[in-house]
FISE-843002 format. One line per field, with one value per residue (C-alpha): residue number from 1; residue in three letters; x, y, z. Coordinates in Angstrom, 2 decimals, decimal comma. Each point is the difference from the previous one (the first is absolute). Layout:
! residues N
pos [NUM	...] $
code [ALA	...] $
x [X	...] $
y [Y	...] $
z [Z	...] $
***
This chain:
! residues 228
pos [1	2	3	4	5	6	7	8	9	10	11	12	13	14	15	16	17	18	19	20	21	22	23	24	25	26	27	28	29	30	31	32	33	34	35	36	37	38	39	40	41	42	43	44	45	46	47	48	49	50	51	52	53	54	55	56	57	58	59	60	61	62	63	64	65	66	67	68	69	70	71	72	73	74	75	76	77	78	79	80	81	82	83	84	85	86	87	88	89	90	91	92	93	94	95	96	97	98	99	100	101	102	103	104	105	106	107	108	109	110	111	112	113	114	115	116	117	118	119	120	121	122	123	124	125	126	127	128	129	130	131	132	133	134	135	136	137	138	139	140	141	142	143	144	145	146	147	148	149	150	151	152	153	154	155	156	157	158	159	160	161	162	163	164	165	166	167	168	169	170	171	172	173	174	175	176	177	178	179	180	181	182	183	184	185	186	187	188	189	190	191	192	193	194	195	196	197	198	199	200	201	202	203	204	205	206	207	208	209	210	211	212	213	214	215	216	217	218	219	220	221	222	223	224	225	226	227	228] $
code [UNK	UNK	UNK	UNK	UNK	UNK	UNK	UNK	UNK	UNK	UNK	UNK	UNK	UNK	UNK	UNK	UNK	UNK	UNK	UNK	UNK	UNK	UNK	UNK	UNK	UNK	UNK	UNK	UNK	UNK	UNK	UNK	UNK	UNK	UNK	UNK	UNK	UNK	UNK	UNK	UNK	UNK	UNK	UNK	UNK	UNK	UNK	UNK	UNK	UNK	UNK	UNK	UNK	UNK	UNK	UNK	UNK	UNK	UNK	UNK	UNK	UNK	UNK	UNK	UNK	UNK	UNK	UNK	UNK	UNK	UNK	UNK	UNK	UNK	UNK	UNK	UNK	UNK	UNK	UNK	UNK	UNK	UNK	UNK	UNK	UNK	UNK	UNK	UNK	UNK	UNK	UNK	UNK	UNK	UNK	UNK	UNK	UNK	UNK	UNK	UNK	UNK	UNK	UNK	UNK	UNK	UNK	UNK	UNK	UNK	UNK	UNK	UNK	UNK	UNK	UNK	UNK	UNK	UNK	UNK	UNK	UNK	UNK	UNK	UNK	UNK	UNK	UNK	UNK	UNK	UNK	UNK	UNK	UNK	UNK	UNK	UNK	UNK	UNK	UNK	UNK	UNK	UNK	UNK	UNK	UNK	UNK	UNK	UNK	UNK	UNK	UNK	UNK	UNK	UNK	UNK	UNK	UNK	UNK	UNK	UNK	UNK	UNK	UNK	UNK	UNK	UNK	UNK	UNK	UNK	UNK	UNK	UNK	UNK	UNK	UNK	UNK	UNK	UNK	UNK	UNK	UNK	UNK	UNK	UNK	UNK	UNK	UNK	UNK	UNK	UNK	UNK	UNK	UNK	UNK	UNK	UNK	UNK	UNK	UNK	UNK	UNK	UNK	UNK	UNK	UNK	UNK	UNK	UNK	UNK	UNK	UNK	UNK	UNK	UNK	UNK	UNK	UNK	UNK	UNK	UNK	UNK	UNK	UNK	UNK	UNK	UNK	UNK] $
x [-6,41	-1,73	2,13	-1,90	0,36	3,63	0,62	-1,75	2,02	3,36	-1,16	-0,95	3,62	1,65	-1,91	-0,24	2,84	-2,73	1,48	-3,51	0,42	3,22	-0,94	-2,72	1,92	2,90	-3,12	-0,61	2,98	1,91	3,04	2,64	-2,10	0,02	3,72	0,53	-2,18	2,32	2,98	-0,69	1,31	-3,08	-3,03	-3,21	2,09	-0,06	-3,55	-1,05	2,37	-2,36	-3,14	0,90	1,27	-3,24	-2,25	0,86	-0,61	2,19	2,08	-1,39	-3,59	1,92	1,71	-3,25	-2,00	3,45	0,06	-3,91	0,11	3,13	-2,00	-2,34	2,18	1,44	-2,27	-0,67	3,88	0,05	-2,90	1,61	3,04	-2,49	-1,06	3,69	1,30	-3,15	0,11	-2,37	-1,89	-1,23	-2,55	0,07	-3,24	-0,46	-2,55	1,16	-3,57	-1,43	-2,48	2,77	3,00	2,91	-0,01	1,63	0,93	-0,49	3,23	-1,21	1,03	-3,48	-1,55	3,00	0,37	0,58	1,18	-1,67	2,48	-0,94	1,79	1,16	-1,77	-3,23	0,01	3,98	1,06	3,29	0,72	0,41	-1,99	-1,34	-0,77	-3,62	-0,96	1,23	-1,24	0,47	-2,58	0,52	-0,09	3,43	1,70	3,76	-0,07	1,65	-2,51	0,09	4,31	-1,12	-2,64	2,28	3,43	-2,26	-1,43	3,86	1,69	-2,42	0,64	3,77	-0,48	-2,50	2,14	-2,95	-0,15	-1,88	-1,18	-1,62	-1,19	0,05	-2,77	-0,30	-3,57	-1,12	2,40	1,88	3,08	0,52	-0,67	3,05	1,45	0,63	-3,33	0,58	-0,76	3,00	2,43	-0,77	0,72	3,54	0,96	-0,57	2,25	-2,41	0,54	-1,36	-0,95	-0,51	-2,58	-3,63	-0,08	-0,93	-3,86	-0,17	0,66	-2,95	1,12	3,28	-1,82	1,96	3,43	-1,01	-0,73	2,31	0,83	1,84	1,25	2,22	1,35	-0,56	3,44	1,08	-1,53	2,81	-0,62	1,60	2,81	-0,14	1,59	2,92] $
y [23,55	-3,32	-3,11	-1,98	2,70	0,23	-3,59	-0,76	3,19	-1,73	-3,60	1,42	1,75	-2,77	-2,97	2,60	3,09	2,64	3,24	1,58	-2,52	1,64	3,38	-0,54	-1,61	2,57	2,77	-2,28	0,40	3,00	1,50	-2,19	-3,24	0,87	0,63	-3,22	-1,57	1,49	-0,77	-4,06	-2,70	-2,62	2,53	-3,10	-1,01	4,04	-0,01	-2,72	1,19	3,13	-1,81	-1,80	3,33	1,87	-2,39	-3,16	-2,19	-3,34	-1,45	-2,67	2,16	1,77	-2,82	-1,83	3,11	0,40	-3,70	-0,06	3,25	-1,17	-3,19	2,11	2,23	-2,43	-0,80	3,40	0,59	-2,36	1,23	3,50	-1,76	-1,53	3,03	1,59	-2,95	-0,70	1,19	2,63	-2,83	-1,97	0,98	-0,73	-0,71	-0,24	-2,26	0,73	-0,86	-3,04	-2,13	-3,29	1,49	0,60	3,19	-0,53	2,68	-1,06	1,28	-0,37	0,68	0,97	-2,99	-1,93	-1,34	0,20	-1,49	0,73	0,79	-0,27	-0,71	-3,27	-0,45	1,45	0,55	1,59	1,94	0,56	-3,83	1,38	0,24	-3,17	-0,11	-1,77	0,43	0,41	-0,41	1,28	0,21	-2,76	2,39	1,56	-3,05	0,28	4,00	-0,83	1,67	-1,74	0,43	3,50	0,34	-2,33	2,11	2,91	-1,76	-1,55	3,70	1,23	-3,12	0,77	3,69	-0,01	-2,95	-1,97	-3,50	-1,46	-3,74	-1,55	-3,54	-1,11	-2,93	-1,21	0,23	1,03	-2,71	2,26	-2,33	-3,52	-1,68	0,26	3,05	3,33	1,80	3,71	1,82	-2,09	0,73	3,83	0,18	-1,89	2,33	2,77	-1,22	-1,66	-2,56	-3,44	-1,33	-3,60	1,32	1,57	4,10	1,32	-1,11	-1,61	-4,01	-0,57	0,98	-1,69	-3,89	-1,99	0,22	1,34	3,77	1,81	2,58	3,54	2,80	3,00	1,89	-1,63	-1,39	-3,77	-2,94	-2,09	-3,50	-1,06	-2,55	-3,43	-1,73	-2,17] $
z [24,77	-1,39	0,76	-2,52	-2,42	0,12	0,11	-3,35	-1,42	1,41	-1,36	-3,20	-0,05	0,52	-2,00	-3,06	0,43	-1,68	-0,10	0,96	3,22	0,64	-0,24	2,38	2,26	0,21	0,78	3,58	0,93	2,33	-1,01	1,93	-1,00	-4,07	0,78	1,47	-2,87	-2,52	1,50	0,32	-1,89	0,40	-0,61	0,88	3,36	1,14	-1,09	1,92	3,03	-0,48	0,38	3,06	1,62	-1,14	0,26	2,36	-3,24	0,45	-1,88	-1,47	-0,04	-3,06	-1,72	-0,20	-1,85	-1,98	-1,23	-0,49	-1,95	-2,09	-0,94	-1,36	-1,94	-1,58	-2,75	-0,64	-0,92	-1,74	-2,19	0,34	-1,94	-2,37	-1,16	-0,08	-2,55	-2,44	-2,92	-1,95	-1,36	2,78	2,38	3,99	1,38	3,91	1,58	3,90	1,79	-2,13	1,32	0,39	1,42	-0,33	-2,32	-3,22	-3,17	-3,41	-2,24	-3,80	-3,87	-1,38	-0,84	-0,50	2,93	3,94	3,60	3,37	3,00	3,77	3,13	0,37	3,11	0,54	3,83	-0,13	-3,15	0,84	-0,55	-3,88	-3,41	-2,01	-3,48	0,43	-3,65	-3,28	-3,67	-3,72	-2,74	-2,22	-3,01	1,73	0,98	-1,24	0,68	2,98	2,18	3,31	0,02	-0,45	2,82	2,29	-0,33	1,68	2,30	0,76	-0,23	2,50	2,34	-0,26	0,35	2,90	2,16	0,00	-1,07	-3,03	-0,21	-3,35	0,04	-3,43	-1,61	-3,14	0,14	-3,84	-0,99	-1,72	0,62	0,27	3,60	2,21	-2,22	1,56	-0,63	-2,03	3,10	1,66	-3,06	0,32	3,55	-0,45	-2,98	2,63	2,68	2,24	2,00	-0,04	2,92	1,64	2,79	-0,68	0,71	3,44	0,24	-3,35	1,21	-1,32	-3,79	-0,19	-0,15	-1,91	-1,97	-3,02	1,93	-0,13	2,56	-0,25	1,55	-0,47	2,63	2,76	2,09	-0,90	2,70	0,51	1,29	3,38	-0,67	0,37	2,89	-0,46] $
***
Protein backbone atom coordinates (compact mmCIF):
# COMPACT_ATOMS: atom_id res chain seq x y z
CA UNK A 1 0.00 0.00 0.00
CA UNK A 2 1.61 3.49 -1.04
CA UNK A 3 1.51 6.00 1.88
CA UNK A 4 2.15 8.83 -0.47
CA UNK A 5 -0.43 7.57 -2.72
CA UNK A 6 -3.13 7.48 -0.29
CA UNK A 7 -2.33 10.64 1.32
CA UNK A 8 -2.69 12.77 -1.86
CA UNK A 9 -6.10 10.69 -2.48
CA UNK A 10 -7.20 11.73 1.26
CA UNK A 11 -5.90 15.50 0.70
CA UNK A 12 -7.52 15.67 -2.54
CA UNK A 13 -10.83 14.31 -0.72
CA UNK A 14 -10.82 16.60 1.61
CA UNK A 15 -9.54 20.07 -0.08
CA UNK A 16 -12.00 19.16 -3.13
CA UNK A 17 -14.92 16.36 -1.92
CA UNK A 18 -14.75 14.66 -5.71
CA UNK A 19 -17.00 11.89 -5.81
CA UNK A 20 -14.37 9.89 -8.00
CA UNK A 21 -11.98 10.66 -4.75
CA UNK A 22 -14.56 9.06 -2.69
CA UNK A 23 -15.15 6.14 -4.54
CA UNK A 24 -11.57 5.39 -4.57
CA UNK A 25 -11.15 5.87 -1.26
CA UNK A 26 -14.05 3.63 0.01
CA UNK A 27 -12.22 0.67 -2.42
CA UNK A 28 -8.94 1.02 0.31
CA UNK A 29 -10.75 0.37 2.79
CA UNK A 30 -11.85 -3.27 4.70
CA UNK A 31 -15.20 -3.99 5.57
CA UNK A 32 -15.31 -2.81 9.32
CA UNK A 33 -13.23 0.42 8.27
CA UNK A 34 -15.88 1.52 5.26
CA UNK A 35 -18.41 0.79 8.07
CA UNK A 36 -16.87 2.99 10.43
CA UNK A 37 -16.37 5.59 7.53
CA UNK A 38 -20.05 5.54 6.90
CA UNK A 39 -21.14 5.67 10.15
CA UNK A 40 -19.07 9.10 11.19
CA UNK A 41 -20.23 12.42 11.63
CA UNK A 42 -16.82 14.42 10.68
CA UNK A 43 -15.77 12.31 7.45
CA UNK A 44 -11.82 14.50 6.88
CA UNK A 45 -11.10 13.95 10.86
CA UNK A 46 -11.77 9.84 10.32
CA UNK A 47 -9.75 10.19 7.22
CA UNK A 48 -6.94 11.66 8.67
CA UNK A 49 -7.37 9.32 11.92
CA UNK A 50 -6.94 6.66 9.04
CA UNK A 51 -3.77 7.94 7.77
CA UNK A 52 -2.07 8.17 11.01
CA UNK A 53 -3.21 4.53 11.89
CA UNK A 54 -2.09 3.24 8.38
CA UNK A 55 0.55 5.14 7.81
CA UNK A 56 2.33 6.90 10.98
CA UNK A 57 1.66 10.30 9.07
CA UNK A 58 1.42 13.16 11.88
CA UNK A 59 -0.72 15.41 12.45
CA UNK A 60 0.38 18.39 11.38
CA UNK A 61 2.29 16.32 8.27
CA UNK A 62 -1.50 16.25 6.93
CA UNK A 63 -2.81 19.62 7.80
CA UNK A 64 0.12 21.18 6.08
CA UNK A 65 -0.52 19.18 2.51
CA UNK A 66 -4.36 19.90 3.35
CA UNK A 67 -3.86 23.75 3.72
CA UNK A 68 -1.22 23.85 0.80
CA UNK A 69 -3.52 21.87 -1.46
CA UNK A 70 -6.66 24.02 -0.42
CA UNK A 71 -4.63 27.18 -1.38
CA UNK A 72 -4.39 25.83 -4.53
CA UNK A 73 -7.88 24.84 -5.09
CA UNK A 74 -9.04 27.79 -4.43
CA UNK A 75 -8.66 29.66 -7.55
CA UNK A 76 -9.68 26.91 -9.50
CA UNK A 77 -13.30 26.99 -7.72
CA UNK A 78 -13.54 29.89 -8.12
CA UNK A 79 -13.06 29.66 -11.92
CA UNK A 80 -15.25 26.48 -11.72
CA UNK A 81 -18.03 29.08 -10.45
CA UNK A 82 -17.03 31.41 -13.23
CA UNK A 83 -17.93 29.21 -15.68
CA UNK A 84 -21.27 28.00 -13.78
CA UNK A 85 -22.70 31.86 -13.69
CA UNK A 86 -21.53 33.45 -17.22
CA UNK A 87 -23.69 33.74 -19.49
CA UNK A 88 -23.94 32.19 -23.22
CA UNK A 89 -22.37 35.24 -24.51
CA UNK A 90 -19.18 35.65 -22.83
CA UNK A 91 -16.24 33.57 -23.24
CA UNK A 92 -13.75 32.38 -20.26
CA UNK A 93 -10.30 32.22 -21.26
CA UNK A 94 -7.63 30.61 -18.85
CA UNK A 95 -4.06 31.78 -18.77
CA UNK A 96 -2.92 29.39 -15.60
CA UNK A 97 1.06 29.16 -16.49
CA UNK A 98 1.93 32.77 -17.93
CA UNK A 99 5.26 33.93 -18.01
CA UNK A 100 4.53 36.80 -14.87
CA UNK A 101 2.61 34.97 -12.37
CA UNK A 102 0.05 34.72 -10.85
CA UNK A 103 -2.36 32.96 -13.43
CA UNK A 104 -5.25 34.99 -14.35
CA UNK A 105 -8.67 34.11 -16.72
CA UNK A 106 -9.91 36.60 -19.02
CA UNK A 107 -14.04 36.64 -18.78
CA UNK A 108 -15.20 38.67 -22.04
CA UNK A 109 -18.43 39.90 -24.18
CA UNK A 110 -16.96 39.51 -27.74
CA UNK A 111 -15.28 42.47 -28.40
CA UNK A 112 -17.15 44.55 -26.13
CA UNK A 113 -15.28 44.41 -23.48
CA UNK A 114 -13.51 42.44 -20.49
CA UNK A 115 -11.81 42.16 -16.81
CA UNK A 116 -8.87 39.89 -15.87
CA UNK A 117 -9.26 37.93 -12.44
CA UNK A 118 -6.29 36.39 -10.43
CA UNK A 119 -5.58 35.66 -6.90
CA UNK A 120 -5.13 38.45 -4.85
CA UNK A 121 -1.87 37.33 -3.79
CA UNK A 122 0.36 35.65 -6.03
CA UNK A 123 2.37 33.40 -3.60
CA UNK A 124 -1.20 32.24 -1.55
CA UNK A 125 -4.46 32.01 -3.57
CA UNK A 126 -6.62 31.29 -0.99
CA UNK A 127 -6.17 34.97 0.32
CA UNK A 128 -9.18 35.54 -2.46
CA UNK A 129 -9.74 36.81 -6.17
CA UNK A 130 -8.83 40.48 -7.42
CA UNK A 131 -10.22 42.14 -10.25
CA UNK A 132 -6.69 43.35 -11.81
CA UNK A 133 -8.22 44.59 -15.06
CA UNK A 134 -11.17 45.80 -16.58
CA UNK A 135 -12.21 47.80 -19.76
CA UNK A 136 -15.14 48.39 -22.36
CA UNK A 137 -14.88 49.34 -26.00
CA UNK A 138 -15.61 52.84 -26.29
CA UNK A 139 -18.08 52.10 -29.13
CA UNK A 140 -20.16 50.08 -26.17
CA UNK A 141 -19.83 52.42 -23.41
CA UNK A 142 -23.44 52.91 -21.83
CA UNK A 143 -24.35 49.05 -22.68
CA UNK A 144 -23.58 48.50 -19.31
CA UNK A 145 -21.03 45.90 -20.03
CA UNK A 146 -18.59 45.92 -17.18
CA UNK A 147 -21.93 45.73 -14.43
CA UNK A 148 -22.54 42.78 -16.59
CA UNK A 149 -19.07 41.06 -16.56
CA UNK A 150 -18.66 42.18 -12.75
CA UNK A 151 -22.12 40.62 -11.35
CA UNK A 152 -20.45 37.16 -12.64
CA UNK A 153 -17.46 37.60 -11.48
CA UNK A 154 -19.38 38.80 -7.91
CA UNK A 155 -22.01 35.71 -8.10
CA UNK A 156 -19.19 33.35 -8.42
CA UNK A 157 -17.26 35.07 -5.43
CA UNK A 158 -20.48 34.69 -3.33
CA UNK A 159 -21.17 31.23 -4.57
CA UNK A 160 -17.64 29.79 -4.28
CA UNK A 161 -16.98 31.51 -0.47
CA UNK A 162 -14.13 33.12 -1.80
CA UNK A 163 -13.45 36.70 -1.53
CA UNK A 164 -13.30 39.31 -4.37
CA UNK A 165 -11.27 42.67 -4.12
CA UNK A 166 -11.47 45.51 -6.97
CA UNK A 167 -9.37 48.56 -6.63
CA UNK A 168 -11.00 51.13 -8.55
CA UNK A 169 -8.89 54.35 -10.57
CA UNK A 170 -10.06 56.84 -12.51
CA UNK A 171 -7.40 56.41 -14.86
CA UNK A 172 -9.13 57.21 -18.53
CA UNK A 173 -10.57 60.18 -16.75
CA UNK A 174 -13.72 59.06 -17.36
CA UNK A 175 -14.87 60.98 -14.16
CA UNK A 176 -13.91 64.00 -12.53
CA UNK A 177 -10.76 63.81 -10.01
CA UNK A 178 -11.85 62.70 -6.56
CA UNK A 179 -15.23 61.08 -8.06
CA UNK A 180 -15.94 57.45 -7.63
CA UNK A 181 -14.43 55.98 -10.85
CA UNK A 182 -17.29 53.65 -13.00
CA UNK A 183 -15.55 50.58 -11.98
CA UNK A 184 -16.12 51.81 -8.20
CA UNK A 185 -19.94 52.69 -8.88
CA UNK A 186 -20.48 49.10 -10.39
CA UNK A 187 -19.03 47.35 -7.57
CA UNK A 188 -21.28 49.40 -4.91
CA UNK A 189 -24.50 48.75 -7.03
CA UNK A 190 -23.50 45.05 -6.51
CA UNK A 191 -23.22 45.01 -2.80
CA UNK A 192 -19.58 45.34 -2.38
CA UNK A 193 -17.95 46.71 0.14
CA UNK A 194 -15.81 49.71 0.29
CA UNK A 195 -12.96 49.50 2.05
CA UNK A 196 -10.42 51.92 3.95
CA UNK A 197 -7.35 49.35 3.70
CA UNK A 198 -5.56 48.10 0.33
CA UNK A 199 -6.47 44.13 -0.53
CA UNK A 200 -4.25 41.33 0.75
CA UNK A 201 -0.87 42.02 -1.30
CA UNK A 202 -2.13 44.98 -3.18
CA UNK A 203 -0.56 48.02 -0.65
CA UNK A 204 1.07 48.99 -3.33
CA UNK A 205 -2.28 49.91 -5.45
CA UNK A 206 -4.27 51.66 -2.86
CA UNK A 207 -1.68 55.08 -2.96
CA UNK A 208 -3.56 57.83 -2.32
CA UNK A 209 -7.32 58.70 -1.43
CA UNK A 210 -8.77 58.85 -4.56
CA UNK A 211 -8.39 54.58 -4.93
CA UNK A 212 -10.80 53.15 -4.05
CA UNK A 213 -10.81 49.72 -2.59
CA UNK A 214 -13.52 46.79 -2.64
CA UNK A 215 -14.50 43.65 -1.64
CA UNK A 216 -17.44 41.31 -1.42
CA UNK A 217 -17.57 38.49 0.66
CA UNK A 218 -15.01 38.64 2.66
CA UNK A 219 -15.90 39.07 6.80
CA UNK A 220 -15.95 42.88 8.11
CA UNK A 221 -12.26 44.17 9.83
CA UNK A 222 -13.35 45.92 12.71
CA UNK A 223 -10.96 48.40 14.27
CA UNK A 224 -9.85 47.86 17.96
CA UNK A 225 -11.46 50.56 20.17
CA UNK A 226 -9.98 53.43 21.42
CA UNK A 227 -8.91 53.71 24.98
CA UNK A 228 -10.61 55.98 27.30
Amino acid sequence: MNANENLRLVVNLITTQNTKNLANFILKLNRNERNNFIKANNKPSWMKTWLRNKHNFTNAEINNRVKKQGARNTFKRYINSLEKFKANNMKLSRHMNPENPPPFVKLQINNKGHIELEPVCANNHSKGIYIHYGITNPLYRGQKIGYRLRKVAVNAALNSKIPLYQISQNIEKLVKQGNLPISGKIMKSLGAEQLNYAPPCRGENKRNKNNYAFVVGAAPRFKRPTRL
